[in-house]
N, C-alpha and C positions, 0 to 999 in steps of 0.2 A: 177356285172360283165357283159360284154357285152356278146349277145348271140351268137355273132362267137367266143371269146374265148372258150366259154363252149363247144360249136360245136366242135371246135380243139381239147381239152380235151376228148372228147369221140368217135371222130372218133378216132383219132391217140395215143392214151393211153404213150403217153408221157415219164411218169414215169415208167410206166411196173406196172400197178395196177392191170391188165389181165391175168398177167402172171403167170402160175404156179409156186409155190412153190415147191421144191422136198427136202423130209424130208427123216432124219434116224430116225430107232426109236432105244430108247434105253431104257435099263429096270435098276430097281433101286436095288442093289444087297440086301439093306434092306428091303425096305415096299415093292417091287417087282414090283412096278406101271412101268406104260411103257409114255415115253413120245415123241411124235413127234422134233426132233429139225431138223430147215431145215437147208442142208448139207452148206448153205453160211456161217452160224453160228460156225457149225465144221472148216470151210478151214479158213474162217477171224480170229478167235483166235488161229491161228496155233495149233489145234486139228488134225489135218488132222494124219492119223494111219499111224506113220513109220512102217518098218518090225516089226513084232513080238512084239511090243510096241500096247497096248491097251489103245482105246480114254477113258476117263474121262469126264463125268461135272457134277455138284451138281441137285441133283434131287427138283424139284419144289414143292414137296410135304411135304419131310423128311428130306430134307437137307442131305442124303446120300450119296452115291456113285452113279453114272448109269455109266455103260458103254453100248457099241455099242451091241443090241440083236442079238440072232445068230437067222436065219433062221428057225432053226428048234422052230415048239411050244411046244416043250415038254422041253427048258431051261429055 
C-alpha cells in the first residue's frame, strides 16, 4: 500500500475503528455469566426493549437465556 493511503487511514479513521463501542450488559438467567453486548447489536436485530417487554439473546456460554442486567449487583 502506498504510504499516503496508510497516512489517510490513520489520521482520519475512516471506518470508526477509534470509536468507542457502548455495550449493555446482560446476565444469563442459567449459568449467571454476564456478557457485554454492544447496544448496535441490541437496536439492529430489533432487540430494542418495547414497554414492559424484556430484551432476550442467547447466552455465549450455555446457550441459555440472558436478559438485560438490572443495575443493581445484588440481581
Amino acid at each position: 500500500m502506498s504510504k499516503e493511503l496508510l497516512r489517510w487511514l490513520e489520521e482520519d479513521d475512516p471506518f470508526g475503528l477509534n470509536e468507542e463501542i457502548k455495550t449493555i450488559i446482560f446476565k444469563c438467567k442459567d449459568c449467571r455469566k454476564e456478557d457485554d453486548v454492544p447496544d448496535f447489536v441490541v437496536h439492529e436485530f430489533g432487540l430494542e426493549n418495547k414497554k414492559n417487554q424484556e430484551v432476550k439473546v442467547e447466552c455465549p456460554y450455555c446457550g441459555g437465556t440472558m436478559i438485560r442486567a438490572k443495575n443493581n449487583p445484588s440481581d
